[in-house]
C-alpha positions in Angstrom: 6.1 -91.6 -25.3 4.3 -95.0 -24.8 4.3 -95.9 -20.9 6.7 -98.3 -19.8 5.8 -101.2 -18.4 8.7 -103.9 -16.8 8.6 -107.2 -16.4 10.2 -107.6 -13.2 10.6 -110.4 -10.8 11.2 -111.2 -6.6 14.0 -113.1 -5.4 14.2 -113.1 -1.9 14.5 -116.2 1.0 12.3 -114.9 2.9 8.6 -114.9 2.4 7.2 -112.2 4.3 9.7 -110.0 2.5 8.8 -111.2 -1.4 5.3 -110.6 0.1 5.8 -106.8 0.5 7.5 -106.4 -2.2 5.2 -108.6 -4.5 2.7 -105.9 -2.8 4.5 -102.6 -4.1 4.7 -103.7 -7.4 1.3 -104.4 -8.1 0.7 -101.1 -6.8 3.0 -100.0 -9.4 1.7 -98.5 -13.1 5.1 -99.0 -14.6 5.3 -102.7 -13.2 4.0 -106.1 -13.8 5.2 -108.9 -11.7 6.1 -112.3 -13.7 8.0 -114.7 -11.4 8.7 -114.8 -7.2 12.0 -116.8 -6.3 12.5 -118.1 -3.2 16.5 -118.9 -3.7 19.5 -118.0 -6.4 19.2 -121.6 -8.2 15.3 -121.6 -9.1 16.1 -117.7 -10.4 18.3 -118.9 -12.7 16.6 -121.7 -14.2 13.4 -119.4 -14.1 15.0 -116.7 -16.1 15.8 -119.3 -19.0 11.9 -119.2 -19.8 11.0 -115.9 -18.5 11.6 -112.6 -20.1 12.4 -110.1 -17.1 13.5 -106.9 -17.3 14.0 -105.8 -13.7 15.1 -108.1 -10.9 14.5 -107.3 -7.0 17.3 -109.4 -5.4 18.6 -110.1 -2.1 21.8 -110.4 -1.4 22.3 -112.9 1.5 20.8 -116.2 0.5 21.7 -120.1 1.2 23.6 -122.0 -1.5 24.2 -119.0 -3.7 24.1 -115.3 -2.9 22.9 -112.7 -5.1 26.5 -111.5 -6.3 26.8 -115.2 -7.1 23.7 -115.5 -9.2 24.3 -112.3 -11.2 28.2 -113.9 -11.9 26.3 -117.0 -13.6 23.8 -114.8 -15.8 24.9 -114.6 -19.0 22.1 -112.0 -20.0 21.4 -109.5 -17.0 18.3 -107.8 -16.3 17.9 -104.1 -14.6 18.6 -104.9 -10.8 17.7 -103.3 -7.8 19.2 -104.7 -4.8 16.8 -105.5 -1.5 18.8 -106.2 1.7 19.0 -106.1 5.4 22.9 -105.5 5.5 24.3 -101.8 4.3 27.8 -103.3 3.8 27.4 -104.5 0.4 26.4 -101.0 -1.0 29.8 -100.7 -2.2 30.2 -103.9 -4.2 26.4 -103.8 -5.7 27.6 -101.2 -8.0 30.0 -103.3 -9.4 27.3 -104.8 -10.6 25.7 -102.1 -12.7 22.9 -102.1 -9.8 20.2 -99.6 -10.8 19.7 -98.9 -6.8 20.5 -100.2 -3.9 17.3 -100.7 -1.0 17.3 -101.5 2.8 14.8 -103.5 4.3 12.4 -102.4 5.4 11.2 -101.2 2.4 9.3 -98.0 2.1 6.8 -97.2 -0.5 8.7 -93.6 -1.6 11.9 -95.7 -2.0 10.7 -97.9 -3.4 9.1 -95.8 -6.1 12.3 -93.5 -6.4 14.5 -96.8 -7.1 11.6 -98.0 -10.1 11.6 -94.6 -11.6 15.6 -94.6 -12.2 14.7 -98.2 -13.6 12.3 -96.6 -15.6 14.3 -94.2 -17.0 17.4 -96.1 -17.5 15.4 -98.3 -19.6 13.5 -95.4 -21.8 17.5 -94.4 -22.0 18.7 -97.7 -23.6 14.7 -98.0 -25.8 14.5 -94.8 -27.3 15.0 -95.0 -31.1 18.5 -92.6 -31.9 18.3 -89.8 -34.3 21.0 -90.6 -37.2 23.5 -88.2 -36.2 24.8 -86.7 -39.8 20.6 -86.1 -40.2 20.9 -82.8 -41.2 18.6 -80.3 -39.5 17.0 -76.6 -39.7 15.4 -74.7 -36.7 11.4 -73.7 -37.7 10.0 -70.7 -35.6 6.6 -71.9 -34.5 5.0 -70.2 -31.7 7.5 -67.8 -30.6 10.1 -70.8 -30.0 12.5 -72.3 -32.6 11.7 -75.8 -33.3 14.3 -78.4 -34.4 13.2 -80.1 -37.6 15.3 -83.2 -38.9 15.0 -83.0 -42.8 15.0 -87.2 -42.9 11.6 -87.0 -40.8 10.4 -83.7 -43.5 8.1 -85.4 -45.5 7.1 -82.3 -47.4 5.9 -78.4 -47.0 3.2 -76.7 -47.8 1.9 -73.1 -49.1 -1.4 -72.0 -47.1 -1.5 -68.4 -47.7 0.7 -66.8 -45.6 1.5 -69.5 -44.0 3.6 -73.1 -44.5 2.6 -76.3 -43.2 5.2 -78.8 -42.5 4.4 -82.5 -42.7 6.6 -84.5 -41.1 7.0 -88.4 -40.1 6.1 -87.2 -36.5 3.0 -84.5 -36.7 2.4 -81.6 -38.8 2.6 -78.2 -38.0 2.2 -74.6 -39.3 4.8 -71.2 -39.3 3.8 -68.2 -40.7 6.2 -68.0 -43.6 7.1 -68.3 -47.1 7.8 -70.8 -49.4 10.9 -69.0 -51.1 12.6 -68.9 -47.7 12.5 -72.8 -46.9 13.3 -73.5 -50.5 16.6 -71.3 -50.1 17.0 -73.1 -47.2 16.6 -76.8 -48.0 19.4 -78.8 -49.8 18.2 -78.8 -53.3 19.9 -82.0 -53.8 17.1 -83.5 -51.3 14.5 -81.0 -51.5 12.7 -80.1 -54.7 9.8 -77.9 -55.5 7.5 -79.7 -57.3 4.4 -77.3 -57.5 3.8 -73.4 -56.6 2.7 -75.0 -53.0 4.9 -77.8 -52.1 8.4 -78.3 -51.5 8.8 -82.3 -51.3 11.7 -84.7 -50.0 13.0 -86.5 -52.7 13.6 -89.5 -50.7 10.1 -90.0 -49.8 8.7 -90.0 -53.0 7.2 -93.5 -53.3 6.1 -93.0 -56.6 4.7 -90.3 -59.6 3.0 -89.6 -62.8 2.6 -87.0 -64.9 0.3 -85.2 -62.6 0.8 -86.2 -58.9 3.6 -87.6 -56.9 2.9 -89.9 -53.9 3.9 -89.9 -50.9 2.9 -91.8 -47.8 -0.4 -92.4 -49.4 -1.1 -88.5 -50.1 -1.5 -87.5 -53.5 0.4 -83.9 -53.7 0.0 -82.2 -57.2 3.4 -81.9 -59.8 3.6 -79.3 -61.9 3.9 -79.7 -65.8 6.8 -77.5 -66.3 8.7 -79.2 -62.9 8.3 -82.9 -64.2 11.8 -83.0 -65.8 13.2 -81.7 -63.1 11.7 -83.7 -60.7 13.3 -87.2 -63.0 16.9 -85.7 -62.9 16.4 -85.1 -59.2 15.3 -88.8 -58.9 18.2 -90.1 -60.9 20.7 -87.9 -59.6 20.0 -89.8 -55.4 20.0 -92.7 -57.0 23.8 -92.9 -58.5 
């Protein structure tokens, strides 16, 4: 997975506080500082330009707290409280607060409170598998491997061996061709030559002699071209 890198920003009254904090996250690899707020007001009008993704807010500030402030955000970042007082612990999380901090701030809870940040964030990012994407489990080095037949691009024949090409990497089992082919749906799956088993979805396009897909040309047998137009026709009705 690609590193994650937040936007975050500081919002704190006092300065020597933003200043250790501004500190830790530039000593951060999963942060990148874009704004420092001084009170609740400028925050808000700051955010309104500037794409955040994690705030570090105090709580106790003049003219508006940082309860207040969050009630007035219609769009709200990840937030991680930063605060002298321990009775607002309780009422943070009513605020979906990713952690709650007291000042002083050390470095190793400071880096525990980003990493849930961090997570929470790969959480929310991470692209879903289709849940009714069918599946079969692949035996490859002594451990059975899910493989989602949407991401199977095609398989195969090397011997005794079958290669799997998939949206993600490739791979080889030692195995047989006959066995997948009983496996796969044949309504998705056809085998187009003695070596390959393609997904008929990902067919791009064909010709008497090759099919395409992704680029690769894959060889199609004479004798499996009819079949290979019904199969066509038949996913697209």
């Amino acid at each position: 997975m690609e590193e994650v890198l937040l936007k975050c920003a500081v919002v704190d009254d006092s300065s020597l506080q933003r200043l250790s904090i501004v500190k830790l996250i530039k000593d951060h690899p999963n942060l990148k500082l874009v704004a420092e707020y001084n009170n609740a007001i400028e925050t808000k009008n700051g955010l309104l330009d500037t794409e955040t993704d994690l705030i570090f807010l105090d709580i106790e500030m003049p003219i508006l707290s940082g309860f207040e402030l969050l009630d007035n955000l219609p769009n709200k970042p990840q937030i991680i409280f930063v605060t002298g007082k321990t009775k607002y612990a309780f009422k943070a999380f009513d605020y979906d607060a990713v952690d709650y901090i007291h000042k002083p701030v050390t470095k190793d809870r400071f880096n525990n409170a980003v990493n849930k940040a961090v997570n929470l964030y790969n959480l929310k990012h991470q692209t879903p598998v289709p849940e009714d994407d069918d599946f079969i489990f692949v035996k490859s080095n002594l451990k059975n491997r899910k493989v989602f037949l949407g991401k199977l691009k095609y398989i195969q024949a090397l011997g005794d061996y079958v290669k799997f090409v998939t949206e993600k990497d490739n791979f080889v089992v030692l195995a047989t061709m006959k066995s997948f082919e009983e496996q796969l749906p044949n309504e998705r799956f056809l085998r187009t030559h003695k070596s390959y088993i393609v997904n008929l979805e990902k067919i791009e396009r064909y010709n008497s002699k090759n099919i395409e897909i992704d680029k690769q040309k894959l060889p199609l047998s004479r004798h499996k071209k009819t079949n290979l137009v019904e199969a066509l026709s038949a996913i697209q009705q």
